[in-house]
N, C-alpha and C positions, 0 to 999 in steps of 0.2 A: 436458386430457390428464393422466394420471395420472403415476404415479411406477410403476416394476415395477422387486424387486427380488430380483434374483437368492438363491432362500433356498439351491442350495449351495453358494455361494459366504459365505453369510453363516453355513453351518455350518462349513466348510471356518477360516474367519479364527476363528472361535469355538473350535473345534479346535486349531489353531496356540499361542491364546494358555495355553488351557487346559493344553496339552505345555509348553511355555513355563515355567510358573509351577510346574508339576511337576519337571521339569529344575533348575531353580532352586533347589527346596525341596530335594531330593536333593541337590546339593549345597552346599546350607549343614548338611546334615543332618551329625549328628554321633554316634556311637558310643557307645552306654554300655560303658563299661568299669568292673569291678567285679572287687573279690577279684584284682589280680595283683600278683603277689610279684616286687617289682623284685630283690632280692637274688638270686632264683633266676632270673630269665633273663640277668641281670649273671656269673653260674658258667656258668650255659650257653655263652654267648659267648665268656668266655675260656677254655674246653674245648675248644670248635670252633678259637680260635687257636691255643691252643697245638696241637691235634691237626694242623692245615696245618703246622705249620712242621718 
């Protein structure tokens, strides 16, 4: 007697893991960030406070 195995159920988990390790990668994924002027969004900020108060 053979073995039968269900192939979508064996595409379906193959699926899962592959979302899985994408989800994953996405979030260890990180930002290039390049070229920003701390000094100028540090003026920005205390504009915007002083402009609230």
């Amino acid at each position: 007697m053979g073995v039968t195995r269900l192939q979508r159920k064996v595409k379906r988990n193959f699926a899962k893991a592959v979302n899985k390790n994408k989800y994953i990668k996405q979030l260890c994924a990180k930002p290039v960030i390049r070229k920003v002027d701390v000094e100028a969004i540090k003026k920005e900020f205390e504009a915007k406070k002083a402009a609230a108060k």
